[in-house]
Kinemage of the C-alpha trace (Angstrom):
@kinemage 1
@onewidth
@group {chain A} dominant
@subgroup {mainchain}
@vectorlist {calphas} color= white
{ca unk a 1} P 101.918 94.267 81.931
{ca unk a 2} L 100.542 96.612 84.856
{ca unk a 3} L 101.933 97.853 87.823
{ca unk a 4} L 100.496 96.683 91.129
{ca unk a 5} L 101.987 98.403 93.858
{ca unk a 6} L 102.586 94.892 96.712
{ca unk a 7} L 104.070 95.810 100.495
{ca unk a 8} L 107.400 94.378 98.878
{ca unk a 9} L 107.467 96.600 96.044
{ca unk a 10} L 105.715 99.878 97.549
{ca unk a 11} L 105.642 103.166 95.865
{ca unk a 12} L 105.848 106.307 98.307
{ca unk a 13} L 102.762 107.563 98.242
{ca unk a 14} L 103.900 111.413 99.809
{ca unk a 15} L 106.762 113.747 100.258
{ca unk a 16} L 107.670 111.565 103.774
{ca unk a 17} L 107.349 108.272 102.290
{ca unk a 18} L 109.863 109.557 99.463
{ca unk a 19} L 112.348 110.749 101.661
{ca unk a 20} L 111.705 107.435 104.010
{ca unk a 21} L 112.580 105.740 100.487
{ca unk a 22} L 115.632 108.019 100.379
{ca unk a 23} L 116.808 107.540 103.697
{ca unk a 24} L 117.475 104.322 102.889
{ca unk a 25} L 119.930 104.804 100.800
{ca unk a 26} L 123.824 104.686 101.184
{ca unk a 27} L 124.337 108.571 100.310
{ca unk a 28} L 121.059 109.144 102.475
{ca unk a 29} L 121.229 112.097 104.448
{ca unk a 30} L 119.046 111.628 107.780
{ca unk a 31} L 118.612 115.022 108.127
{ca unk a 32} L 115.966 115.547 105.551
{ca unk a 33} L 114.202 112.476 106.482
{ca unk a 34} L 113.836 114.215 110.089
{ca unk a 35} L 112.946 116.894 108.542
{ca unk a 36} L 110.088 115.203 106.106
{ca unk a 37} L 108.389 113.902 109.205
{ca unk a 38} L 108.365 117.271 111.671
{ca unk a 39} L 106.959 119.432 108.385
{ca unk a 40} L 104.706 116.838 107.556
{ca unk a 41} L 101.303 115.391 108.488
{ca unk a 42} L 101.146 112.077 110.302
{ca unk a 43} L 98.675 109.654 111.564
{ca unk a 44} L 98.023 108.181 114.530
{ca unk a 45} L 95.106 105.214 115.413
{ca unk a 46} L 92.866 105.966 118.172
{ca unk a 47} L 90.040 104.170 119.881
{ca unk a 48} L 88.981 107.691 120.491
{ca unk a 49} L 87.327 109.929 117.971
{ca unk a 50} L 88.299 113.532 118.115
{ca unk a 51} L 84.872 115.213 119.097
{ca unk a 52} L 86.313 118.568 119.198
{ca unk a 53} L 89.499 120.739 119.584
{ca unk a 54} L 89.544 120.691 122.925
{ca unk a 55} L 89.110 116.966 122.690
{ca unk a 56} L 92.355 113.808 124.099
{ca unk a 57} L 92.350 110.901 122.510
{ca unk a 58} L 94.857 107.805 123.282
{ca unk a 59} L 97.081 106.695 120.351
{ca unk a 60} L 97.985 103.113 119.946
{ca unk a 61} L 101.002 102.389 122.037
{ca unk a 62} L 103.047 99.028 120.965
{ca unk a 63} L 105.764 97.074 122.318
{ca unk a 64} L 108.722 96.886 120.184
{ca unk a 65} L 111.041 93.928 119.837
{ca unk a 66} L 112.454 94.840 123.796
{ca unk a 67} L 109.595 95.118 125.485
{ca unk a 68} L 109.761 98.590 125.157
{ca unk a 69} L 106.844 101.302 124.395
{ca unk a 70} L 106.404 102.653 120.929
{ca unk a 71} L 103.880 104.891 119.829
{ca unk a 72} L 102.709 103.889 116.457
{ca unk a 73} L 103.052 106.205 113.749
{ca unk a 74} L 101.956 106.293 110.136
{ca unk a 75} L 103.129 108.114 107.084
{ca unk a 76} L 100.102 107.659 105.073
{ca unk a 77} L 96.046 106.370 106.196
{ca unk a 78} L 96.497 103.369 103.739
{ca unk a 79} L 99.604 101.879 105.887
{ca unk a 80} L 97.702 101.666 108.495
{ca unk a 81} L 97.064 97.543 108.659
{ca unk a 82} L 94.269 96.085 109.520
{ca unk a 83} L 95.306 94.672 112.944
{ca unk a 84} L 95.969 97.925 114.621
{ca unk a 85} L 92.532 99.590 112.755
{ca unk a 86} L 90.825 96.173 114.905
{ca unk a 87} L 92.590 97.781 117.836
{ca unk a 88} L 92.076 101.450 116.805
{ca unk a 89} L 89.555 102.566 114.430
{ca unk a 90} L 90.297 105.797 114.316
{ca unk a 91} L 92.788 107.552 111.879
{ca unk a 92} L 94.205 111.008 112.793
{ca unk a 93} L 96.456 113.175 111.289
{ca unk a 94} L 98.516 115.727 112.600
{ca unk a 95} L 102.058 117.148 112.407
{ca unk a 96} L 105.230 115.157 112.744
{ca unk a 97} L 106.297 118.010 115.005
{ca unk a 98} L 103.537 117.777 117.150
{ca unk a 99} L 104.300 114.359 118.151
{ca unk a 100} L 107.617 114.750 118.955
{ca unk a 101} L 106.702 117.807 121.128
{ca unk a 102} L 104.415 115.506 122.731
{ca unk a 103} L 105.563 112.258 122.871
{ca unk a 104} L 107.094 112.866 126.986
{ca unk a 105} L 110.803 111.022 127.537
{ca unk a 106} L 109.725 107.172 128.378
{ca unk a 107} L 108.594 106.526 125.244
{ca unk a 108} L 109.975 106.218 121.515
{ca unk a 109} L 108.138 105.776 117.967
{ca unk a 110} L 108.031 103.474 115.315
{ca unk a 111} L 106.398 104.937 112.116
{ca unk a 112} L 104.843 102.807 109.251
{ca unk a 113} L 105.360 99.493 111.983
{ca unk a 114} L 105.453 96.417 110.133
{ca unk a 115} L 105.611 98.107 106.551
{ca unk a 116} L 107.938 99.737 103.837
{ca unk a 117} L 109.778 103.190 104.740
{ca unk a 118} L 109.471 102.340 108.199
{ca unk a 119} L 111.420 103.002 111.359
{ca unk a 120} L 111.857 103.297 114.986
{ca unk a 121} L 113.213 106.072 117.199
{ca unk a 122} L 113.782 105.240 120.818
{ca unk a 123} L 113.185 107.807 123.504
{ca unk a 124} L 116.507 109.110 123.420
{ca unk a 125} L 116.347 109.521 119.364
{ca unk a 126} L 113.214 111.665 119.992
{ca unk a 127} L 114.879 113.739 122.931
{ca unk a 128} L 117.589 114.359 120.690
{ca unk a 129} L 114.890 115.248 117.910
{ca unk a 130} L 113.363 117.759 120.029
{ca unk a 131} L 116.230 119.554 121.185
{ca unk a 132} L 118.214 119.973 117.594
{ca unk a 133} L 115.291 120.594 115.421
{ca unk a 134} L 112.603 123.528 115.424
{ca unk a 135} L 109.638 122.962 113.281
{ca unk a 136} L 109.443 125.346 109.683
{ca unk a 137} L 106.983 127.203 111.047
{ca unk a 138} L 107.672 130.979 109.152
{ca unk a 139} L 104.511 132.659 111.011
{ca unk a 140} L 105.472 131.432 114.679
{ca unk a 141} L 101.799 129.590 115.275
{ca unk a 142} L 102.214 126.460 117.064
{ca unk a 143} L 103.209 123.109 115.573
{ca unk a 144} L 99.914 121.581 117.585
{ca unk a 145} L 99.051 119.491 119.998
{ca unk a 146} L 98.493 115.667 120.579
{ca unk a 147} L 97.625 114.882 124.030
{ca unk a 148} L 98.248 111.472 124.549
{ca unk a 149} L 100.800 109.045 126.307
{ca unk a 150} L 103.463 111.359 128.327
{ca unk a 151} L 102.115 114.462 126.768
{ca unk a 152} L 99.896 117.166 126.416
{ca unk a 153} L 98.334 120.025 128.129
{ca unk a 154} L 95.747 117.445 129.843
């Protein structure tokens, strides 16, 4: 009999998703699962292509079970679902860190929405975020940027 990975039985698919996976459990340690996403690269979905480094794009923004604005957050291109790619064509990756850095105060994040090793983090969760947690970044260069809803050097 083969495997088949199914959205109910998913395998992480990169170092986040595993410690998503992780974070789940009852020894978890949320720590390294913050950790995972700042060090790691993230996608976003974007009606805009990136046409150059100077370039802004608008990430998809949805409303979470309050009302409330989420941006949407992916750990991996293939979790993306088809109904925000209908929205948003465009996949972009970029660091965890630079999305908190950019993400502005009104506004929280949901990563993987919808899917396996998925969760949300409301504004304050991604104040907090930003103020206890420095990216790894050994060689001081900055984390990047992701102009886009509350953020950015527009």
């Amino acid at each position: 009999m083969t495997e088949q990975q199914t959205p109910s039985d998913p395998q992480p698919l990169n170092d986040l998703e595993e410690q998503l996976a992780r974070g789940e459990q009852p020894d978890a340690n949320p720590i390294d699962v913050i950790l995972a996403f700042l060090n790691n690269e993230v996608y976003v979905v974007s009606s805009d292509a990136l046409e150059g480094p100077d370039s802004q794009v608008e990430p998809l923004v949805l409303a979470n079970s309050a009302g409330k604005p989420v941006l949407a957050v992916f750990s991996h291109p293939s979790r993306v679902g088809e109904q925000y790619l209908e929205a948003a064509p465009n996949v972009l990756g970029t660091q965890g860190a630079a999305i908190i850095g950019n993400l502005g105060d009104e506004l929280g994040m949901v990563i993987n929405p919808g899917a396996a090793f998925g969760f949300e983090i409301d504004p304050e969760g991604v104040a907090n975020i930003r103020r206890d947690f420095k990216p790894a970044d050994a060689d001081g260069q900055d984390a990047g940027d992701l102009p886009g809803p509350g953020g950015g050097q527009g």
